[in-house]
N, C-alpha and C positions, 0 to 999 in steps of 0.2 A: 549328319551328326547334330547339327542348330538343327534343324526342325525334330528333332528325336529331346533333346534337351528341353524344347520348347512345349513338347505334347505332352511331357512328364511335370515341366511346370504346371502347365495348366492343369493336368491331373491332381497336382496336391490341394492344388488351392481351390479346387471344384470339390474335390472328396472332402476335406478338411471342412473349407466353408457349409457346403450341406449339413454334413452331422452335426456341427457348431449350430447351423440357423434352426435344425430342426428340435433342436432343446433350447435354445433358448426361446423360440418358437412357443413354446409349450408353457416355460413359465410366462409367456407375455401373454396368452390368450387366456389363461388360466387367470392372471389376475385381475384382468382387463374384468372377466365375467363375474368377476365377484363384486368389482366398483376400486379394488386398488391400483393406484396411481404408479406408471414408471414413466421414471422421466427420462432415460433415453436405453434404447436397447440397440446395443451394440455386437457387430460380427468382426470382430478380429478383434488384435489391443495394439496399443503403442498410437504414435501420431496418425489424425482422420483422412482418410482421400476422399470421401465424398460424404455429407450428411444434408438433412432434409428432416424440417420441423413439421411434427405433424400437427395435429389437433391439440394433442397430449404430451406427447411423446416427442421427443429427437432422436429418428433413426441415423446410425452412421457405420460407416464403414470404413476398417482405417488397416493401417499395412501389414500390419505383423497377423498374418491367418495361421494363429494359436489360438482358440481361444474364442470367448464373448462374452458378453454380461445383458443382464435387464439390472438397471440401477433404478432401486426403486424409491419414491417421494420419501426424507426422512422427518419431511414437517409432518408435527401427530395432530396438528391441531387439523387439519385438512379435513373435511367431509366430500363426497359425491353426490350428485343428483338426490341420490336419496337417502342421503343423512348418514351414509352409512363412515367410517374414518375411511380416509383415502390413503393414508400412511401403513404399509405392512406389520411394522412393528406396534399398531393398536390393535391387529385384529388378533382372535384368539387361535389356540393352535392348532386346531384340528382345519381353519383355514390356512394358516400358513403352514402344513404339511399337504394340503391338496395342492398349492402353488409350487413347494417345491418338491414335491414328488413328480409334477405335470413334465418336468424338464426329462428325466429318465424315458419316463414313460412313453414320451413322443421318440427318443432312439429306440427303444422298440416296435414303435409302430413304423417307421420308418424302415428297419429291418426286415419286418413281415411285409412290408411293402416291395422291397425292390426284389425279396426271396419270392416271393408271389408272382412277379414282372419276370423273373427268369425260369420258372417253372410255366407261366401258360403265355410267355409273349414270344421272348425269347427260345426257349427250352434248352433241355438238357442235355448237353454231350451224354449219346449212347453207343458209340464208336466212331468209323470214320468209312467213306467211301474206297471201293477196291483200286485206287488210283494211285501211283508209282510215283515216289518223293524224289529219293535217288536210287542211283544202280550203282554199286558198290563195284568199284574195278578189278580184274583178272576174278569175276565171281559167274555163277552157272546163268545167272539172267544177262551178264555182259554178253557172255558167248552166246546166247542166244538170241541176244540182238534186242533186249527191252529195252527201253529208252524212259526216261523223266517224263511224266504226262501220258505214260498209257494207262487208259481204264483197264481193269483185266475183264472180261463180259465169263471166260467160262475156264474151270481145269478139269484134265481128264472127262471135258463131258458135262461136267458139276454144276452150274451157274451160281456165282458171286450176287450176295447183298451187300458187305460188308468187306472190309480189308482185314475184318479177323476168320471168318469163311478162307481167307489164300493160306492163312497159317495154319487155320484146321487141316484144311485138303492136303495140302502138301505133308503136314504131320503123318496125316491120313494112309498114305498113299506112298511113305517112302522107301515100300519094299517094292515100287514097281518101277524104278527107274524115271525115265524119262518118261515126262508128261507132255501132252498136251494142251495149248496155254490159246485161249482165243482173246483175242487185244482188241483193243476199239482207238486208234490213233488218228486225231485229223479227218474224223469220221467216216472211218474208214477200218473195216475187221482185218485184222490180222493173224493168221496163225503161225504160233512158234513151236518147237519144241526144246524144252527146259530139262536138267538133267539135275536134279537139286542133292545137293553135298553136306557131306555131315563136317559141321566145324565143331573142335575140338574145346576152342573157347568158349561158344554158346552150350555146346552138350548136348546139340539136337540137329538137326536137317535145317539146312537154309539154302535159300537161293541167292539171295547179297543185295536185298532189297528194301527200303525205310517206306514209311506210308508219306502220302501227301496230307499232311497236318491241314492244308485250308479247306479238306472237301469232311470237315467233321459233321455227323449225322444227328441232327438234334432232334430230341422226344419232344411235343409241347401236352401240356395238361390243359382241360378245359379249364375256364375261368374261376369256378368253384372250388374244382379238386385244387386250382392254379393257391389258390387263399389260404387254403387248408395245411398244404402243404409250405406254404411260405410263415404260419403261424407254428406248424408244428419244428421246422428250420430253426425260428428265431427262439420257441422255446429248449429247443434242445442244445444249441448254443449257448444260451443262458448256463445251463445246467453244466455244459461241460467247461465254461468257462469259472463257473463259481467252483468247483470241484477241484478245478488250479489252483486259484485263489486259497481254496482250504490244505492242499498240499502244500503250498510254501508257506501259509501260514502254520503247517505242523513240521514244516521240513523234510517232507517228502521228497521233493524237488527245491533244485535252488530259485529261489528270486533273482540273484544276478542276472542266470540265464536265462531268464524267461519276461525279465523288465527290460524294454527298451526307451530311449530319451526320443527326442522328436528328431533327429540326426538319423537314427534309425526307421524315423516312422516315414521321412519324404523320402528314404532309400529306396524302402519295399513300396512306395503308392507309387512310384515311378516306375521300379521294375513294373511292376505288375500291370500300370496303365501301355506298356509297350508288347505285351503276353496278349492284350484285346480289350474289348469292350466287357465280356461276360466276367473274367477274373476282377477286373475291375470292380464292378456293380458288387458283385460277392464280397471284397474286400469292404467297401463302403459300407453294406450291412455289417461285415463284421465288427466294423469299427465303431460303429454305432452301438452295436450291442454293447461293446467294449468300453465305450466312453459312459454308458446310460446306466452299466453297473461300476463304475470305478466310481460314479457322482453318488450313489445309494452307499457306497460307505462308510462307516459310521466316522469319518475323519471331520473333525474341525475345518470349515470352512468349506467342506463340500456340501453338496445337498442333505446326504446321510445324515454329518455332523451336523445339522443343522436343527435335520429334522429327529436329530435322538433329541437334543435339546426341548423340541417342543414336547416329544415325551415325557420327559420329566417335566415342562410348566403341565401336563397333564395330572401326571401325577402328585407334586407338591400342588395342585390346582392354582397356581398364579405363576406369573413368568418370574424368570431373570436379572436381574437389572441390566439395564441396559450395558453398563461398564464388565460387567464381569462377561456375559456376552459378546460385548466387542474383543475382551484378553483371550478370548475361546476362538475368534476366527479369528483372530492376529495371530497367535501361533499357529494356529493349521496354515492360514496362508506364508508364513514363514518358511517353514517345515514346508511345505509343497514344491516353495520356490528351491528352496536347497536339494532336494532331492531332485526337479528338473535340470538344476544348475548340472550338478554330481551326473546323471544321467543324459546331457548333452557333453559334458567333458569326455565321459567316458564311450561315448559315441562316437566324435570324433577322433580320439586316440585309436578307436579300432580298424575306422576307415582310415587313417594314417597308417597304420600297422600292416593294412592289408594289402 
């Protein structure tokens, strides 16, 4: 139970910290290559556990893995090597929407990456080997003597790829009675014969048998197709994700139901990190996707909000003031916090509840 507790800790704060380093990730090299100045980029928030001053920069990393920031130079007088302002808030906006778009953009790449990783490294559950999980008690495989851990190698003759191949056959076959069943146990063939029974509950012929879940059969794609398909993944998740977003914003679907607070979020990275490795990585991309479009909307003090802002210095062709700018991310950061607040309240009242 502690080492199950512990594999799930370290699950959130590995998923969580990733998609957090790999956006902010994104705004740091992005500004880095333009010649703007941060002065420290951070992976979590709350008090530091460990920092290290760089050239530029103070990386750190501190407890609460929510979260992170690039806090960038707000001195305007500041130039770089090559004259250029080293301050965010001097340069113009079509740079400061490359910086903060860079941060989205990298959860996506990120997604297309690890969906890429499980399509040609990993691969794809395409079913499961013909291998026996359990044997269901007073059922037609008991009485015939199958045991937990027999391969089945043939029915009726038939020969097995797959533990969906027993369901076909037996489907197949179940106006002939008793079959003939060839086992492979302790390496070593066995044959039985099985008498498979109609159960009234399923509505079909069974024998009282579950598959072995660890002998799953995985597809891999070659490297190429591996990429293609991991881009075509992340974009299509995009789309079904934004399509959400457009239903609870018309009230198609509720928001309650479909918003979760971060109480909710170390629930499912934990289940999921104890399901395996592959649900795992999947989750993580989706989260990234998830994090890399919730930062593109058009909210006050997210990326979006930010960069609708430079929209408009686009379009009035001069910026902001800085003052009314900073009243525009104070309330979204306001507003973000209450609704995280409201959204872990209500997260815990459910696992209380439950």
């Amino acid at each position: 139970m502690l080492i199950n507790m512990l594999t799930q800790a370290i699950a959130v704060i590995c998923v969580l910290g990733v998609i957090t380093l790999i956006h902010e990730w994104g705004h740091y090299v992005s500004a880095r290559s333009v010649g703007v100045a941060v002065q420290e980029f951070s992976i979590g928030l709350g008090p530091a556990l460990w920092k290290k001053r760089g050239k530029e920069t103070l990386f750190s990393l501190r407890c609460i893995p929510f979260g992170g920031y690039c806090l960038f130079d707000p001195e305007t007088e500041k130039v770089d090597a090559k004259g250029r302002p080293a301050s965010l808030l001097r340069r113009n906006a079509l740079t400061k929407m490359y910086i903060l778009a860079a941060g989205p953009v990298m959860n996506f790449v990120l997604a297309a990456a690890l969906f890429a990783l499980l399509f040609a490294v990993i691969g794809v559950g395409v079913g499961f080997e013909p291998v026996i999980g359990q044997v269901q008690p007073d059922s037609p495989a008991a009485a015939a003597g199958i045991l937990p851990g027999d391969r089945v190698l043939a029915i009726a003759g038939e020969p097995l790829a797959s533990w969906e191949d027993l369901s076909r056959i037996v489907t197949e076959r179940q106006d002939e009675g008793a079959l003939d069943f060839l086992l492979s146990r302790q390496g070593r063939e066995i044959a039985l014969t099985v008498t498979p029974r109609y159960d009234p509950d399923a509505g079909r012929i069974l024998i009282g048998v579950t598959v072995d879940t660890a002998g799953e059969i995985r597809s891999k794609s070659n490297p190429l197709r591996g990429i293609w398909l991991g881009l075509l993944q992340t974009v299509n998740m995009i789309g079904v994700l934004l399509g959400a977003l457009t239903q609870m914003a018309t009230g198609q679907i509720s928001a309650a139901d479909n918003v979760s607070g971060p109480v909710a979020l170390v629930r499912v990275i934990g289940e999921t990190a104890s399901s395996g490795l592959w649900n795992t990585l999947w989750l993580t991309a989706f989260l990234s996707v998830n994090l890399g479009i919730m930062n593109l909307l058009p909210i006050p003090a997210l990326d979006g909000g930010k960069i609708l802002v430079c929209l408009v210095e686009l379009i009035r062709r001069k910026p902001l003031s800085l003052e009314v700018e900073g009243w525009i991310n104070m309330v979204g950061f306001v507003l973000l916090i209450s609704l995280m607040i409201f959204l872990t309240a209500r997260d815990i009242f459910q696992v209380a509840g439950s």
